[in-house]
C-alpha positions in Angstrom: -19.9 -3.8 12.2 -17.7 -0.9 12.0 -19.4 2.3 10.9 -18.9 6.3 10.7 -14.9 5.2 10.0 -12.6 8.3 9.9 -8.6 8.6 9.2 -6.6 11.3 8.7 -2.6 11.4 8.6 -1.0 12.1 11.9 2.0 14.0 10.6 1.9 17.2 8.4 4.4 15.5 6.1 2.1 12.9 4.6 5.6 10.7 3.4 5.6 9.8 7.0 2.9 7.1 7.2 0.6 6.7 10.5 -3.2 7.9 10.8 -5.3 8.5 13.9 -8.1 6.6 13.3 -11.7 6.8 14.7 -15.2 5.0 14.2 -18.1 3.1 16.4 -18.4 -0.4 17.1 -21.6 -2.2 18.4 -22.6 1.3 19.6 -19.1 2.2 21.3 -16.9 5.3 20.0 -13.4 4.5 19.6 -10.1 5.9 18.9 -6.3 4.5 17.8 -3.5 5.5 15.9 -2.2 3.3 12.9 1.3 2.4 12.3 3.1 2.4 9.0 3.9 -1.5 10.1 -0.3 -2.1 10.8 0.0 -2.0 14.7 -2.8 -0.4 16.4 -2.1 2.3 19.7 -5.6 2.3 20.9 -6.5 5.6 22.9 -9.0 5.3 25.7 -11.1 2.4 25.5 -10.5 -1.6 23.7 -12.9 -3.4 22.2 -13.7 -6.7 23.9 -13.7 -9.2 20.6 -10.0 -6.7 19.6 -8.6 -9.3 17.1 -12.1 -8.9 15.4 -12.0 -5.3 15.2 -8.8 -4.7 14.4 -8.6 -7.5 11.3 -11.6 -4.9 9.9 -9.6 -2.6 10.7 -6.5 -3.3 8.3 -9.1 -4.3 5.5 -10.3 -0.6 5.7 -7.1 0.2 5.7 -5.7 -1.4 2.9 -8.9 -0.2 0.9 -8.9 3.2 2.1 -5.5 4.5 1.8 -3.3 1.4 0.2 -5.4 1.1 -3.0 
């Protein structure tokens, strides 16, 4: 379970699309950046299970800041 999610636009100019993106997994901090096209630049660490995480990912995504 994902928890403590965070994003916040990385350009000033909020037309450009892309958010750094931060929250804990299964007790582990992690941080990414998020693509306008959905691709995820992780910064420091990668989950194991990634494919798991980052499918929650986009569904917090599209909730979040798509809706």
């Amino acid at each position: 379970m994902i928890t403590h999610f965070r994003y916040k636009p990385l350009f000033e100019n909020t037309q450009i699309p892309g958010w750094g993106i931060s929250f804990y997994y299964k007790q582990q901090y992690y941080q990414a950046e998020y693509r306008k096209d959905g691709q995820i630049s992780w910064l420091g660490e990668v989950p194991a299970d990634t494919w798991d995480v980052e499918k929650k990912i986009h569904e917090l995504m599209l909730y979040h800041v798509y809706d």
